[in-house]
C-alpha positions as CSV (number, residue, x, y, z in Angstrom):
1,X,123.7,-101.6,-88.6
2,X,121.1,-100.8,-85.8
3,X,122.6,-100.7,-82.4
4,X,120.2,-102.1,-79.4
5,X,120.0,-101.0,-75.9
6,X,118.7,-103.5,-73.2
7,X,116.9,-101.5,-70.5
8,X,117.8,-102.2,-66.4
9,X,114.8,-104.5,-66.5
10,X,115.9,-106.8,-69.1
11,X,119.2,-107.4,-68.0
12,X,117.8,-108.2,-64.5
13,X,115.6,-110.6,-66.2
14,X,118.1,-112.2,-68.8
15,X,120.9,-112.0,-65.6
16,X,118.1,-113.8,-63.3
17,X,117.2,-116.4,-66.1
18,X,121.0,-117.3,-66.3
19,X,121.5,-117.7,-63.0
20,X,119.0,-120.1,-62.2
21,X,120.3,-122.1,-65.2
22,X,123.4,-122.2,-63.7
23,X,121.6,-123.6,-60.3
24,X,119.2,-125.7,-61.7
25,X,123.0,-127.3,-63.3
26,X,125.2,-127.2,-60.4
27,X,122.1,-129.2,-58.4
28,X,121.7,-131.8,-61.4
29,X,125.2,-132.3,-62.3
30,X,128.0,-131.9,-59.5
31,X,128.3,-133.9,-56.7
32,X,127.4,-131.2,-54.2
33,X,124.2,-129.8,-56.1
34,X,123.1,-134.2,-55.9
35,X,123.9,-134.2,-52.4
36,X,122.2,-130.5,-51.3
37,X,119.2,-131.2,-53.2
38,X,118.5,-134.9,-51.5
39,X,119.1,-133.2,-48.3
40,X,116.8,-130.6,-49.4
41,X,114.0,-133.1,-50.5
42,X,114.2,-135.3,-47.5
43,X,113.9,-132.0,-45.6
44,X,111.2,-130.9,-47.2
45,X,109.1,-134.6,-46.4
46,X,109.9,-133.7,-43.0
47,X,108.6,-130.4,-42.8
48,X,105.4,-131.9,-44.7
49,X,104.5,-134.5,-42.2
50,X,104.6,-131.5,-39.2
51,X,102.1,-132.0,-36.7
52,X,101.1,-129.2,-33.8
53,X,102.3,-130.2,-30.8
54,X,99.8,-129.2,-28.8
55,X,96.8,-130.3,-30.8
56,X,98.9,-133.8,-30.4
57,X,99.1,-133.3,-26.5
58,X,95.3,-132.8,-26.2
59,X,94.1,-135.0,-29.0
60,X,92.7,-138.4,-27.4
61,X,94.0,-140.9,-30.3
62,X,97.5,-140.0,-29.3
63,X,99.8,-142.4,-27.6
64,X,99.6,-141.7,-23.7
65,X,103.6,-142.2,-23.9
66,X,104.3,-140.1,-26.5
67,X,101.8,-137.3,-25.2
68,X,104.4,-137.0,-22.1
69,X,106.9,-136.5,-24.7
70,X,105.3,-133.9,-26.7
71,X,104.3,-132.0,-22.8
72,X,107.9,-132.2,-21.9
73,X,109.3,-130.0,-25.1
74,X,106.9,-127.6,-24.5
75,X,108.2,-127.3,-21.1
76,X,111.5,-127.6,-22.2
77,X,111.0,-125.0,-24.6
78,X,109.1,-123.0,-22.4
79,X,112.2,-122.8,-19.8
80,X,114.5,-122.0,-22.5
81,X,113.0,-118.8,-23.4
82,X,111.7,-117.5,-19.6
83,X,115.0,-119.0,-17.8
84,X,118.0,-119.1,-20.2
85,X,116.9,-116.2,-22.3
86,X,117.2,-118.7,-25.9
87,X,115.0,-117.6,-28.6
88,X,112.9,-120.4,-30.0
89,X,111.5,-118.7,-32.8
90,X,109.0,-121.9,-33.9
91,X,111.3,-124.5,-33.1
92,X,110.4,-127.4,-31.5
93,X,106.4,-126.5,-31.6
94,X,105.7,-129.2,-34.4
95,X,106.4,-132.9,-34.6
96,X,107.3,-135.1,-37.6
97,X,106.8,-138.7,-37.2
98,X,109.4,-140.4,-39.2
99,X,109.0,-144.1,-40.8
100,X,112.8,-144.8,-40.0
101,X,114.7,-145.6,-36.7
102,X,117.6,-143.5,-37.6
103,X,117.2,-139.5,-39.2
104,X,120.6,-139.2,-40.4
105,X,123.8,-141.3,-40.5
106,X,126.7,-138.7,-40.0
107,X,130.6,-139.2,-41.5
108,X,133.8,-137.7,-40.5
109,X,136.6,-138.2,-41.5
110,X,140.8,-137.3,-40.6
111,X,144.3,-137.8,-42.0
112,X,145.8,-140.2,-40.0
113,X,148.7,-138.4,-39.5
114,X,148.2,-135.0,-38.0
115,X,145.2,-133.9,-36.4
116,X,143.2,-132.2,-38.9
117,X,139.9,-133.1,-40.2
118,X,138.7,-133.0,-43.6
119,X,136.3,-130.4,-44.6
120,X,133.0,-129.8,-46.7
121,X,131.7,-126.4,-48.1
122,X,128.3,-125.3,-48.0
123,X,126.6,-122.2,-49.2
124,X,126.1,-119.9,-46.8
125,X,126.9,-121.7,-43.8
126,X,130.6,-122.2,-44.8
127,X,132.7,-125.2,-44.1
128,X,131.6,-128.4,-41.7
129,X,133.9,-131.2,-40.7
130,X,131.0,-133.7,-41.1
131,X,128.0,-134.7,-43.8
132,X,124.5,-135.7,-42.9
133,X,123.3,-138.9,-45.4
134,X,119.7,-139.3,-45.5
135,X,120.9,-142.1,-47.8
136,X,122.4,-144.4,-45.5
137,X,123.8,-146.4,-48.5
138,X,125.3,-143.2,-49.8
139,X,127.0,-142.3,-46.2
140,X,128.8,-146.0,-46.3
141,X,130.0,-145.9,-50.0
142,X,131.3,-142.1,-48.9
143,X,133.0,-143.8,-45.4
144,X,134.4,-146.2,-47.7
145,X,135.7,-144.0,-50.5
146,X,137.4,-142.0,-47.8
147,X,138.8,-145.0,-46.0
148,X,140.2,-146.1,-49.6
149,X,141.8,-142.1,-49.8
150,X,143.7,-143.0,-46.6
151,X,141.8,-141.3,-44.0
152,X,140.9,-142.6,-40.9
153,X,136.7,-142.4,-41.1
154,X,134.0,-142.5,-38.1
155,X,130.2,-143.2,-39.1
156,X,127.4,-142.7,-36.7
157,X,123.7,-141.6,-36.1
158,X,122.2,-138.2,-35.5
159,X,118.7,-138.0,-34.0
160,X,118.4,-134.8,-34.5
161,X,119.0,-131.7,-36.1
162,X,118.8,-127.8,-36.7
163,X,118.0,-125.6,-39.6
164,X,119.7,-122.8,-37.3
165,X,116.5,-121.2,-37.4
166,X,115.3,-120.7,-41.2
167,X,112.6,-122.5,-40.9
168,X,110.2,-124.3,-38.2
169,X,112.5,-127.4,-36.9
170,X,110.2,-129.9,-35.9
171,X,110.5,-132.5,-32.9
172,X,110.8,-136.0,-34.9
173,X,110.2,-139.2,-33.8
174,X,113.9,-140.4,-33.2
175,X,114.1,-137.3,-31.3
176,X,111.5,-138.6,-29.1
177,X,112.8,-141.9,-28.6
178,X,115.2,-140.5,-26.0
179,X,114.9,-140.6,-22.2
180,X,113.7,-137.5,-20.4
181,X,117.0,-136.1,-19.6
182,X,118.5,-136.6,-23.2
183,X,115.6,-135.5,-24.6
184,X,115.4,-132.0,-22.3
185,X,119.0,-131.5,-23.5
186,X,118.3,-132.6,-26.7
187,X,115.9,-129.5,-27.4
188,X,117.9,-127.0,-25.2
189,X,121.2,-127.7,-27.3
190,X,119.1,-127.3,-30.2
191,X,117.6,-124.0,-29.7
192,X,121.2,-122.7,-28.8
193,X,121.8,-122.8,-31.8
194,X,119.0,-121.0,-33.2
195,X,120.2,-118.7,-30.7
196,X,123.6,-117.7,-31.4
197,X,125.4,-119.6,-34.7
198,X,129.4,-118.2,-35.0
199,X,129.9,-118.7,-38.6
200,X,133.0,-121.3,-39.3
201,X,133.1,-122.2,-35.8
202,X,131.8,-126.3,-35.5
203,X,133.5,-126.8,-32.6
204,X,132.9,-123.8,-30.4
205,X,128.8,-123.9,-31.7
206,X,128.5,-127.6,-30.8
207,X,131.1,-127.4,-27.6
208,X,129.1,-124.5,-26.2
209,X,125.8,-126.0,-27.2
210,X,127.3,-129.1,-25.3
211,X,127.8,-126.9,-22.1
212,X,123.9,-125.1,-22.7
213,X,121.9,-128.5,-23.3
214,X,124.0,-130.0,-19.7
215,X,123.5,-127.7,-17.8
216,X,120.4,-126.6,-18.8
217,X,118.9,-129.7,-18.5
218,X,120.1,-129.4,-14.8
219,X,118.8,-126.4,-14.2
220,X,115.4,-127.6,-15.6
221,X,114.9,-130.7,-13.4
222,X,115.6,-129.2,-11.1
223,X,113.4,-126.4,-11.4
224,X,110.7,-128.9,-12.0
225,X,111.2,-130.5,-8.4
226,X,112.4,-133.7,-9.8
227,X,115.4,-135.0,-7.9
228,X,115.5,-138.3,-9.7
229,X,116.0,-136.6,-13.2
230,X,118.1,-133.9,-11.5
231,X,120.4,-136.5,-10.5
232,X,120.8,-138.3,-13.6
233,X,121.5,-134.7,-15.5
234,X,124.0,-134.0,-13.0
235,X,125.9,-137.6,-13.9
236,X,125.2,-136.8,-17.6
237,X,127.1,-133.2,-17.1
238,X,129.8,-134.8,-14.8
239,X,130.4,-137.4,-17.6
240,X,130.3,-135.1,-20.4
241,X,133.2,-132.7,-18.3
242,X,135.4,-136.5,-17.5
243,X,135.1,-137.7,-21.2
244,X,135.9,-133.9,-22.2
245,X,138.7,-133.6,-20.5
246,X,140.2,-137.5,-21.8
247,X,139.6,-136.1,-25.4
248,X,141.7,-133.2,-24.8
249,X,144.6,-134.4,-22.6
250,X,144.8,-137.1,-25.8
251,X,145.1,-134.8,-28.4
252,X,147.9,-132.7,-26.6
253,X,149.6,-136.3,-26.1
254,X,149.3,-136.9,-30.1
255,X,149.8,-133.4,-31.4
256,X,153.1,-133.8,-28.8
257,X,154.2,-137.0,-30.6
258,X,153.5,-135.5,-34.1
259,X,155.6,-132.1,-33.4
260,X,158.4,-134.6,-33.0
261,X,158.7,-136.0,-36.5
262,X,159.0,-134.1,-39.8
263,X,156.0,-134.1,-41.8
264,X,157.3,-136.7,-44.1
265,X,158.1,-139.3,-41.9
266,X,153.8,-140.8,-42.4
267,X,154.8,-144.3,-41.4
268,X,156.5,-142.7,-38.1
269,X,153.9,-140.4,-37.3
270,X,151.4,-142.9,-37.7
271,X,153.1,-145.5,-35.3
272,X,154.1,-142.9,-32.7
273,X,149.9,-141.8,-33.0
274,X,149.1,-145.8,-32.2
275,X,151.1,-145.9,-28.8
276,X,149.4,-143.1,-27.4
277,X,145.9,-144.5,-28.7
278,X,147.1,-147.5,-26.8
279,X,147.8,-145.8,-23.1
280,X,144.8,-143.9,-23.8
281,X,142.8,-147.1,-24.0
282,X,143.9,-148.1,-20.8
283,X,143.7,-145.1,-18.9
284,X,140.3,-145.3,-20.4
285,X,139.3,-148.6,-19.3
286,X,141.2,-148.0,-15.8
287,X,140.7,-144.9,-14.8
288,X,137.8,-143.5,-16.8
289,X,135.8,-146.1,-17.0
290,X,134.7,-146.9,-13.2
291,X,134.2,-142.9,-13.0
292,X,131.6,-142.9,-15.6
293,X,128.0,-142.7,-14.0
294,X,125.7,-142.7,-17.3
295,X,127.6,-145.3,-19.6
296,X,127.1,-148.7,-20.2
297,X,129.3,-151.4,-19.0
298,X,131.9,-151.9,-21.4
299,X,131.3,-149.0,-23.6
300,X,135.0,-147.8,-22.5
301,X,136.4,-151.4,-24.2
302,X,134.3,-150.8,-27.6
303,X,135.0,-147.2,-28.5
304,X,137.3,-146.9,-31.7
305,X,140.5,-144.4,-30.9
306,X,141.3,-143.1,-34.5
307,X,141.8,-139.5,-35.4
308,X,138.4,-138.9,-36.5
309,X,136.9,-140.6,-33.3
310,X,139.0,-137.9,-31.3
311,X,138.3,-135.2,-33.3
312,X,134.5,-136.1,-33.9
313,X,134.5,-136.2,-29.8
314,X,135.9,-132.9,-29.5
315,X,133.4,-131.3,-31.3
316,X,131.1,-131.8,-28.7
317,X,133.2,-131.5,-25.8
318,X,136.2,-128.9,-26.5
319,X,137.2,-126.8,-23.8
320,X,133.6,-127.5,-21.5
321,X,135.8,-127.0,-19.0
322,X,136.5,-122.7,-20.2
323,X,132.3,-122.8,-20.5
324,X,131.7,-124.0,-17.1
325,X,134.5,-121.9,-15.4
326,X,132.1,-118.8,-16.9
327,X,129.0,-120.5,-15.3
328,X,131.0,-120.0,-12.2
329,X,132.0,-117.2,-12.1
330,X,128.4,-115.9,-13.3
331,X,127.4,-117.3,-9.6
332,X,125.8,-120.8,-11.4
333,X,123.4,-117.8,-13.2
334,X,123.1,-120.0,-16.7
335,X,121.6,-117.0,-18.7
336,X,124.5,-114.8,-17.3
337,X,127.1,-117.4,-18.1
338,X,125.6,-117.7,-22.0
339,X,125.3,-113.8,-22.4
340,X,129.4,-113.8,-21.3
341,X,130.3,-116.6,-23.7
342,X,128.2,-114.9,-26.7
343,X,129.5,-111.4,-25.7
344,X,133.3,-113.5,-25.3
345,X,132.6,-114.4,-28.7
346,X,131.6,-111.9,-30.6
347,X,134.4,-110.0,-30.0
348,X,137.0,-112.4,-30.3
């Protein structure tokens, strides 16, 4: 019997072969692989339909309001990288016009009694407490399944959204849709991320990108000279530190109530959650509420209290309060203040 030896190169190649068998399967056949490679292709039809910015801003077929748009990302992105010392890479130098109101519909989702939020895995980037649905019809069947499983489920829109720099994130049309100050922080809060990304972290990435796209946006205005728009960042950031601050005083109230009953005792946990959803509504309505500068009148009576609401609020907005006491201390210096956090966390 003759005995033969594969050579370095054809292992590599029979090793390479099986492997993207095994990727082409897991894509086709698991209910990850469907949902990564929809994400993928919708991605992709986004990154297709990119646009220059600034051949749009001097073009003369383009939409005077929209041209104001495209002139205030660039400035945006502009004061990012010379004031707050961001790195943009490409971001944000592109736009994708979209033939949908709505980029992504976005589910979370929490057990109802204790405050933990259900997870996905992802390669690479690691766990996230939320999904992004392209398919809309696919995000409400998924609320729904989850609602079925017993979890308490919150389902909303995203505008936006980062690649966290591997490729060229374009500015898209929902994006765009924005007012001025929303859309300033908008862009900021995004290249933050392309900035600095602490792996497994959601909450402090999104919290601290909270803090950068508030204050930055601040900080741009009113560099720009603009005391209107100042003054309606400065409400946004004074909102953002109120609602911040109502999220977390609630979750010590229900974590509180939940360290008083065994872990067994659902039904009891569940109940003893509901009263404290129900003072927070009302210190909501009556003492939140008439504080509130940028909200609608009676957002405070139509927002859902549910563990994923809270937990889905958080995100955004934990501890701003520990991200603005560094902006302090740095002397209101915002690139000082996001070099401490960075440096705070990286050797944490």
């Amino acid at each position: 019997m003759i005995q033969r030896t594969l050579s370095a190169r054809q292992l590599l190649k029979r090793g390479s072969a099986l492997l993207g068998t095994l990727v082409v399967l897991f894509l086709a056949l698991t209910p990850m692989g469907c949902y990564l490679s929809r994400a993928a292709y919708e991605e992709a039809r986004i990154l297709a339909k990119r646009q220059p910015i600034e051949r749009l801003v001097v073009r003369e077929s383009t939409d005077p309001a929209l041209r104001a748009k495209l002139q205030l990302v660039l400035a945006g992105r502009r004061f990012a990288m010379d004031s707050m010392g961001l790195k943009a890479e490409e971001s944000f130098t592109t736009f994708s016009q979209l033939d949908r109101d709505t980029l992504v519909l976005v589910v979370s989702a929490a057990f109802p009694d204790r405050l933990e939020r259900k997870t996905w895995w992802f390669p690479v980037v690691g766990r996230f407490p939320y999904k992004g649905f392209f398919d809309f019809g696919k995000a409400q069947e998924t609320a729904q399944q989850l609602r079925d499983e017993g979890y308490d489920v919150v389902v909303g829109p995203s505008s936006a959204f980062s690649t966290l720099g591997w490729f060229n994130d374009p500015l898209v049309s929902t994006t765009v849709k924005a007012d001025s100050v929303t859309l300033v922080n908008t862009v900021l809060h995004e290249l933050l991320h392309t900035t600095y990304f602490a792996k497994g972290r959601v909450s402090f990435n999104e919290s601290f990108a909270t803090f950068v796209g508030g204050r930055g946006a601040e900080h741009f205005f009113r560099a720009a000279g603009d005391t209107v728009l100042l003054r309606r960042a400065e409400d946004d950031w004074h909102d953002d530190l109120l609602l911040g601050a109502f999220w977390e005083r609630t979750a010590r109230e229900i974590d509180s109530v939940f360290a008083q009953l065994p872990d067994s005792a659902r039904s009891a946990r569940i109940a003893a959650r509901d009263t404290v959803y129900a003072a927070a509504r009302k210190r909501l309505v009556d003492s939140i509420g008439p504080q509130l500068r940028g909200y609608p009148a009676g957002w405070v009576e139509r927002v859902p209290l549910n563990n994923a609401v809270l937990m889905s609020r958080r995100v955004y907005a934990e501890r701003l309060d520990y991200f603005d006491s560094v902006y302090v201390a740095a002397g209101g210096d915002l690139r000082e203040a996001i070099r401490r956090v960075i440096a705070a966390a990286e050797t944490r």
